[in-house]
C-alpha positions in Angstrom: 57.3 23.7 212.1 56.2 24.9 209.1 59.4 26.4 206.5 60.2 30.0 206.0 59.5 30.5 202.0 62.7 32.1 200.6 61.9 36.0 200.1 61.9 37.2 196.3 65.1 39.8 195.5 62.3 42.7 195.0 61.2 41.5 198.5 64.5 41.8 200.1 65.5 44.9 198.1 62.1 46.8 199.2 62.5 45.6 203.0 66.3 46.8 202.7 65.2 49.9 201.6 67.3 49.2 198.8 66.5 50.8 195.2 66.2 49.1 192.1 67.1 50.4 189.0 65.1 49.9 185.9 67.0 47.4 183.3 66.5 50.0 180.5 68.2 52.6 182.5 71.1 50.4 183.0 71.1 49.2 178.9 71.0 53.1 178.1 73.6 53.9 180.3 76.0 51.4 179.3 75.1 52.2 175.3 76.1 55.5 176.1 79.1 54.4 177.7 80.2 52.2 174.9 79.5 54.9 172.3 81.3 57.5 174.2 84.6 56.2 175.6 85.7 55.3 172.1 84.3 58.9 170.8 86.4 60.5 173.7 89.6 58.5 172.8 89.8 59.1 169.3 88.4 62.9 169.4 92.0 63.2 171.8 94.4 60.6 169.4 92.9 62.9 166.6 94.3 66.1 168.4 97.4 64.7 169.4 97.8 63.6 165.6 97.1 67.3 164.6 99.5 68.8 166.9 102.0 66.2 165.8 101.3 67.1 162.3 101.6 70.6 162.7 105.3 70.4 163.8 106.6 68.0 161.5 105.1 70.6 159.0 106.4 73.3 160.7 109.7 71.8 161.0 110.0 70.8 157.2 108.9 74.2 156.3 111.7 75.6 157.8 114.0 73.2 156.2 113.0 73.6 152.9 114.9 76.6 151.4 118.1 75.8 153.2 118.3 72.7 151.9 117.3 73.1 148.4 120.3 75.5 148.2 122.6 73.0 149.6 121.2 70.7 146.6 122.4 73.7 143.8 125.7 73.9 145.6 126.2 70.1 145.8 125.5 70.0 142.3 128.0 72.7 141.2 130.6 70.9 143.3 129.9 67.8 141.3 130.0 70.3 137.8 126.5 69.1 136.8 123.4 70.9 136.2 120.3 70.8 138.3 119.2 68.3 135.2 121.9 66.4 135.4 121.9 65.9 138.7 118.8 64.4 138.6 119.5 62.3 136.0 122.4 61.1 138.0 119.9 59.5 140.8 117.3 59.0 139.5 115.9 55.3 138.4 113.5 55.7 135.5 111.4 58.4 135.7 111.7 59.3 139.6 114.3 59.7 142.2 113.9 56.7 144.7 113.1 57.8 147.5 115.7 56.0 149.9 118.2 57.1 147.1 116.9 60.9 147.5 116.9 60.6 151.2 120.4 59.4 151.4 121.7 62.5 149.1 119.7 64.7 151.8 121.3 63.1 154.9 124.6 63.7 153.0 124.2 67.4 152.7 126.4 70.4 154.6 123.6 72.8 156.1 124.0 75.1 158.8 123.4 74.0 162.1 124.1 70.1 160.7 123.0 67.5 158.6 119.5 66.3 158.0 118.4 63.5 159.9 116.9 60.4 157.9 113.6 61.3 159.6 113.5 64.5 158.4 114.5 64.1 154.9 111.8 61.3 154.8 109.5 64.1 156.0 110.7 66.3 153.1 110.9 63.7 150.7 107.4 63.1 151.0 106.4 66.5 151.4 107.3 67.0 147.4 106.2 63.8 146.2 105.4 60.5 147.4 107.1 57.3 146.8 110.3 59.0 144.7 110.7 62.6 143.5 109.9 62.9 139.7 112.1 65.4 137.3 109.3 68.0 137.3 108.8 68.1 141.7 112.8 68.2 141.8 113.1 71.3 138.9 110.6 73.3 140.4 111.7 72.7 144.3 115.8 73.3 143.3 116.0 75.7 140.5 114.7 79.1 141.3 114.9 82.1 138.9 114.7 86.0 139.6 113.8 88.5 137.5 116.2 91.6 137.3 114.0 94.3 138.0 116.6 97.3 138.2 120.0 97.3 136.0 123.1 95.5 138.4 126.1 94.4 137.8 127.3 90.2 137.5 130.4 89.8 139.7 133.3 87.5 139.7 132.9 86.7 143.5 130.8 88.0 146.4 132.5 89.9 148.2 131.1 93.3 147.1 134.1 94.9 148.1 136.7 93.2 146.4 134.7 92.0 143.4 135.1 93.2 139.8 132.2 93.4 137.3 131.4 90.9 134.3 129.1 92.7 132.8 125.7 94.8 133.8 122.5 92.4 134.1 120.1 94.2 131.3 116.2 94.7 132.7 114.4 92.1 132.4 116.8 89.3 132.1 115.9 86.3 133.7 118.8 84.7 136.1 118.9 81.2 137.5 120.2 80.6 141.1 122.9 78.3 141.5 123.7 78.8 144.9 121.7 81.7 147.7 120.0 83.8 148.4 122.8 84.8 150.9 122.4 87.8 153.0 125.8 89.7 154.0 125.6 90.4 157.8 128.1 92.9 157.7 126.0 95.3 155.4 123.0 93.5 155.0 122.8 92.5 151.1 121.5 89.9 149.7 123.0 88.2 146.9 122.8 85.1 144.7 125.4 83.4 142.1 123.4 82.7 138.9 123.8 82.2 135.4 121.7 84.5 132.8 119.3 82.3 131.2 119.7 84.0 127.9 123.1 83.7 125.9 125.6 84.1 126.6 124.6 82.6 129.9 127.1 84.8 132.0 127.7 83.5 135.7 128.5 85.1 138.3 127.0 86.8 141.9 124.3 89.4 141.4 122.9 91.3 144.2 119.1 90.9 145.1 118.5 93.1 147.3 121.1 96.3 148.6 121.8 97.3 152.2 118.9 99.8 152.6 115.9 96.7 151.2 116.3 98.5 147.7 115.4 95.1 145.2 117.1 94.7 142.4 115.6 91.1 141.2 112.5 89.8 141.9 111.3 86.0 141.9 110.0 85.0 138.8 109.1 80.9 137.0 110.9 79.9 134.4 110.8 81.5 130.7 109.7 79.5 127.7 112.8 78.2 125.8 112.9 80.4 122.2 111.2 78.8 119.4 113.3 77.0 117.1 113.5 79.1 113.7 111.1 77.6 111.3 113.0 76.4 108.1 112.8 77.8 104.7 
């Protein structure tokens, strides 16, 4: 009896009924695949990152102001100046960061303290790696501009307060601890010192009850020339 020859695969596949696919078809395919799962993947890590990134920015944002007056207030409990205060954490020319983070996390705020993951946020949000002199000034110390004669007061309590002396147009006034807005009659005032002799301190009302403003933000004025001698 003479032996059945073994059918070829092509054989079989077209006596099945069975279709075969081209081999480039299958390379392309599985190119594409290759090229497009990763493609897929990172276009969705990249906006998960973004939305991520969005809210820790959001979040800082909304930290920022609140916390850089809890900074001027922790400095005038400590009787130092915004400068001073720097110069008492900072290591060389910059704040370290974990020592910056750790005067953050110590901080009274309303609502709570910072947590170490958010004042790693915000320490990197003004500088990274340490906060230098010139990031800390210009995030802490904020100056107005009085933009309507008002009175400097001995306390803040507008109806219990007596005057220092009237704030002259003009004058420049650095914040040492506000804005805070009164709910009962809806002023907002500050406690600053004038930045021109005789530096008078005291609380100075930015805004009255009806929105009326009475100082408006401002940067800081050049220190006077020295007098040129003789």
């Amino acid at each position: 009896m003479t032996p059945t020859t073994p059918k070829k695969t092509s054989q079989i596949k077209q006596s099945t009924g069975a279709k075969t696919i081209n081999p480039k078809i299958i390379n392309l395919l599985t190119q594409n695949h290759r090229l497009g799962l990763p493609r897929t993947l990172t276009r969705k890590t990249n906006n998960a990152n973004s939305k991520v990134s969005g809210k820790c920015k959001s979040l800082v944002a909304s930290k920022l102001d609140p916390t850089a007056d809890a900074i001027r207030k922790f400095a005038a409990k400590k009787g130092k100046t915004i400068e001073d205060f720097f110069k008492s954490l900072a290591k060389g020319d910059k704040i370290p960061e974990a020592a910056f983070c750790k005067m953050l996390c110590a901080l009274e705020l309303d609502g709570g303290s910072l947590s170490p993951e958010i004042a790693k946020l915000l320490s990197r949000t003004l500088e990274a790696d340490g906060v230098s002199k010139q990031a800390f000034m210009t995030y802490v110390v904020v100056y107005y501009k009085v933009m309507r004669s008002i009175a400097y007061t001995d306390t803040q309590d507008i109806n219990t307060c007596k005057t220092v002396r009237k704030a002259d147009e003009g004058e420049v006034i650095e914040v040492l601890e506000g804005p805070i807005k009164d709910e009962s009659n809806g002023m907002i005032r500050i406690r600053g010192k004038s930045f021109k002799e005789p530096h008078t301190v005291g609380w100075v009302t930015v805004s009255g009850s009806s929105g009326t403003p009475f100082l408006q933000k401002t940067t800081r004025p050049k220190e006077p020339s020295a007098p040129k001698e003789a």
